[in-house]
Structure formats: C-alpha cells, structure tokens
PAFI-618440 format. One record per residue (C-alpha): residue in one letter; residue number from 0; x, y, z. Coordinates in Angstrom, 2 decimals, always signed. Example, Ala and Ser with C-alpha at 12.3 -4.5 7.8 and 13.67 -1.06 7.14 Angstrom:
<r aa="A" i="0" u="+12.30" v="-4.50" w="+7.80"/>
<r aa="S" i="1" u="+13.67" v="-1.06" w="+7.14"/>
***
This chain:
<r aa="X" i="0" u="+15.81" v="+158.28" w="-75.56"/>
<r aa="X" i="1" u="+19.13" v="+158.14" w="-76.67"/>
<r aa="X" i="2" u="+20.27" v="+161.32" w="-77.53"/>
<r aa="X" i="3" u="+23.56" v="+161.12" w="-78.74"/>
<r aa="X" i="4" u="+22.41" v="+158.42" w="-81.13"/>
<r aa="X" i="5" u="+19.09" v="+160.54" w="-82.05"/>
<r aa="X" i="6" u="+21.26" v="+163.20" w="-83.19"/>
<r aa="X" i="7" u="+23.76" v="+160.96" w="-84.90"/>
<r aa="X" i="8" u="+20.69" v="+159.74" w="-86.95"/>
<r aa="X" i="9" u="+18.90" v="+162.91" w="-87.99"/>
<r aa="X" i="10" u="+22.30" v="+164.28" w="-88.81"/>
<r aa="X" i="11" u="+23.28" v="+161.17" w="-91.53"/>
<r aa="X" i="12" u="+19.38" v="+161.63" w="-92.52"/>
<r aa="X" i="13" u="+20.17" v="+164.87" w="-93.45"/>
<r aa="X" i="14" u="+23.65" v="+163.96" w="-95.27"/>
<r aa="X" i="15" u="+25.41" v="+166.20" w="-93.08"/>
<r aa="X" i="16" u="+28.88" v="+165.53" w="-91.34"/>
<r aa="X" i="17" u="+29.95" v="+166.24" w="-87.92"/>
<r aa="X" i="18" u="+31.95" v="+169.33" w="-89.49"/>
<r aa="X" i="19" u="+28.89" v="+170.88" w="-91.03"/>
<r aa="X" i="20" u="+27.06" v="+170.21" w="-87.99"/>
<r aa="X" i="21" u="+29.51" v="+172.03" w="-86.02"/>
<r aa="X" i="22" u="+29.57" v="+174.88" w="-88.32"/>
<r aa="X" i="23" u="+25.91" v="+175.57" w="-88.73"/>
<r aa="X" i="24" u="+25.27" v="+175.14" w="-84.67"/>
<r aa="X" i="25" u="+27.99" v="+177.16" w="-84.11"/>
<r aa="X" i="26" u="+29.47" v="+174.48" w="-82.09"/>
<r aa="X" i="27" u="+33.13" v="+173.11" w="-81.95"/>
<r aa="X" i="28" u="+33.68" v="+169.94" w="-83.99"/>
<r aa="X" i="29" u="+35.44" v="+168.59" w="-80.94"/>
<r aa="X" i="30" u="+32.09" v="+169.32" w="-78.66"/>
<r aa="X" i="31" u="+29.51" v="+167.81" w="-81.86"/>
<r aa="X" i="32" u="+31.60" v="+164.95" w="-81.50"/>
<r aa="X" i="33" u="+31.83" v="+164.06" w="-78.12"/>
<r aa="X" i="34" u="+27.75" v="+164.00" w="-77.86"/>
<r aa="X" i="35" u="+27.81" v="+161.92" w="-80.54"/>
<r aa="X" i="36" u="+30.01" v="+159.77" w="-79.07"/>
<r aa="X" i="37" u="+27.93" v="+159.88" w="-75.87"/>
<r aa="X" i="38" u="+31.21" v="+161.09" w="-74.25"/>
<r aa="X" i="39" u="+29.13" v="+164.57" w="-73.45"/>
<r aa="X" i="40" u="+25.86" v="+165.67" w="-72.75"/>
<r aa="X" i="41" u="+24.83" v="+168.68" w="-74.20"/>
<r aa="X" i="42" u="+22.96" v="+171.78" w="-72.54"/>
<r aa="X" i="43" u="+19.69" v="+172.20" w="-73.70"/>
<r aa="X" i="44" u="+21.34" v="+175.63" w="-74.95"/>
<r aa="X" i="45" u="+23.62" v="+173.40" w="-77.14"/>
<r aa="X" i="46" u="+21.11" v="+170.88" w="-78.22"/>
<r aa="X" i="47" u="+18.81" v="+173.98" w="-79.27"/>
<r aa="X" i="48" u="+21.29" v="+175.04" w="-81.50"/>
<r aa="X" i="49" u="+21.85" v="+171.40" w="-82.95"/>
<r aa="X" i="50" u="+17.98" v="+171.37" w="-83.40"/>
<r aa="X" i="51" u="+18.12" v="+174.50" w="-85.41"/>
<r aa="X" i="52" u="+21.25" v="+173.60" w="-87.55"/>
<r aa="X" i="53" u="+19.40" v="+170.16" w="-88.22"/>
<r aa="X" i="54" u="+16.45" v="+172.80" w="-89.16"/>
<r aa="X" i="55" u="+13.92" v="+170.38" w="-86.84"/>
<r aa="X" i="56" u="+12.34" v="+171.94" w="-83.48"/>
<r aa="X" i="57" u="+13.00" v="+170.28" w="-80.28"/>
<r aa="X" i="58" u="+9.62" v="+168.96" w="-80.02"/>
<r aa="X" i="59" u="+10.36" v="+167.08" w="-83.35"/>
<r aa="X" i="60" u="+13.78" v="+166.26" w="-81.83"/>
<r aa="X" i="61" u="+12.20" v="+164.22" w="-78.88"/>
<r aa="X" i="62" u="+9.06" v="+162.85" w="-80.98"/>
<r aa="X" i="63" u="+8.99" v="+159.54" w="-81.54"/>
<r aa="X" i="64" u="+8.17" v="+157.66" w="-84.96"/>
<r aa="X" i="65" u="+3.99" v="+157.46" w="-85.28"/>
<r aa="X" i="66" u="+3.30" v="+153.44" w="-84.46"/>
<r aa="X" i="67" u="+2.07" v="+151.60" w="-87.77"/>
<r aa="X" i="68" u="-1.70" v="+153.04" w="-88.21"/>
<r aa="X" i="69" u="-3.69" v="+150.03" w="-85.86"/>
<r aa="X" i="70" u="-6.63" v="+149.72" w="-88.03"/>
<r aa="X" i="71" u="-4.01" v="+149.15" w="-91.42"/>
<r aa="X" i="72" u="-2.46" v="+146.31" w="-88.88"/>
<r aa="X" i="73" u="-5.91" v="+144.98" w="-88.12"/>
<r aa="X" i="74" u="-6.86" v="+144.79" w="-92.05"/>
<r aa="X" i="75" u="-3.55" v="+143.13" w="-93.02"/>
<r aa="X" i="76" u="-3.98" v="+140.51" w="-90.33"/>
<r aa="X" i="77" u="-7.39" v="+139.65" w="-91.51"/>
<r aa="X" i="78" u="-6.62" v="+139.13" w="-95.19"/>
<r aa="X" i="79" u="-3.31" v="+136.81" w="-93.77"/>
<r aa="X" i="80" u="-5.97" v="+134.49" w="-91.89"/>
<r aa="X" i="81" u="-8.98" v="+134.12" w="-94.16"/>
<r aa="X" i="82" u="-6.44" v="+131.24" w="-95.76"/>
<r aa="X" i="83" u="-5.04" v="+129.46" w="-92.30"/>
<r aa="X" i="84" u="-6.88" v="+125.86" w="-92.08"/>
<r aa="X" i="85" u="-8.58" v="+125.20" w="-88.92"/>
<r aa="X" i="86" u="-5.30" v="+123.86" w="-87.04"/>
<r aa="X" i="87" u="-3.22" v="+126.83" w="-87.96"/>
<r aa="X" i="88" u="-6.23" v="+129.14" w="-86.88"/>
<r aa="X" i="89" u="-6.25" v="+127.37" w="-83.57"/>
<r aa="X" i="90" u="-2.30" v="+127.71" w="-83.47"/>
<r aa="X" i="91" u="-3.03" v="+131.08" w="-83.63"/>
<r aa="X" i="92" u="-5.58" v="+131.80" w="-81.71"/>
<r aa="X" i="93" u="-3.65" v="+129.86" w="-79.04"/>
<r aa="X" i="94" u="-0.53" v="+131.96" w="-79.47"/>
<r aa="X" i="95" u="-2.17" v="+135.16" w="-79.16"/>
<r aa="X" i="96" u="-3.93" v="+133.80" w="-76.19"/>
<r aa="X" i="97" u="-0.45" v="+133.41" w="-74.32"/>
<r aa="X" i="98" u="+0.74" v="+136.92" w="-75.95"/>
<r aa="X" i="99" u="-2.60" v="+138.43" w="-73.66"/>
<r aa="X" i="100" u="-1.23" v="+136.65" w="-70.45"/>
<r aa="X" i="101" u="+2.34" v="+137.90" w="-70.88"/>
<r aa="X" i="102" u="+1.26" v="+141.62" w="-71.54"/>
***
C-alpha cells in the first residue's frame, strides 16, 4: 500500500487541506507534507494521529475497498450472454479458457 498516496486520498475525500490536516493531527504542515509527498515516512505515532484527525481508525486506514460482490458479477455476466450468437459464445468461452491458463 501506498501510504503517502492513501492519505493524500482520504484527506481530499474528506475536503480537507494539508493545513487542516496539520492542525487537527497536531502535526507541522511541513511534516503532513513531506508524507504526502512520499519524501517521509511517518511513525506509526504520527500516522495514528493522521488517522484520528481524518476521524478513520487505522484498521480502516489499511483496509482495502470490498471487491465488487461475486455473485452481482456472476448475474450481470449471465444476462450479457443470453444474447451472444453461437460464434461470439465460443469467442468467449475460448477467451476465458486462455484467462484460466494465465492465472
């Protein structure tokens, strides 16, 4: 994970600047900016307090975005194919075939 660019991003989420950031972490400006910059990495201390000021825990910090629910996948793909012809079914099958081998 990319943390300077994490933070960057839940920061302009939040419609906060580097400033207000600083402030509310208790940070300096100069500091906030350098991890953002990737010039610095911060101390878990530090990145605690960024957490905090961003009002997000530090589990939520390093969670990832939930993957698209499977089965809604699964269902959307089915209602694409029921309209393929035969040749573009077998184009299909024959791409997802090589998408198996290369995984």
């Amino acid at each position: 994970m990319d943390v300077a660019k994490r933070i960057t991003q839940l920061r302009t989420e939040k419609n906060i600047t580097v400033n207000r950031l600083a402030n509310l972490s208790g940070l300096s400006q100069g500091f906030v900016r350098q991890i953002e910059l990737d010039n610095q990495n911060p101390t878990v201390t530090s990145l605690s307090l960024i957490c905090k000021a961003l009002d997000i825990s530090l589990s939520d910090f390093f969670m990832e975005k939930e993957p698209p629910d499977r089965q809604k996948l699964i269902e959307k793909l089915l209602q694409n194919i029921t309209c393929l012809t035969n040749d573009e079914l077998t184009a299909l099958i024959n791409i997802t075939d090589s998408m198996k081998k290369n995984s």
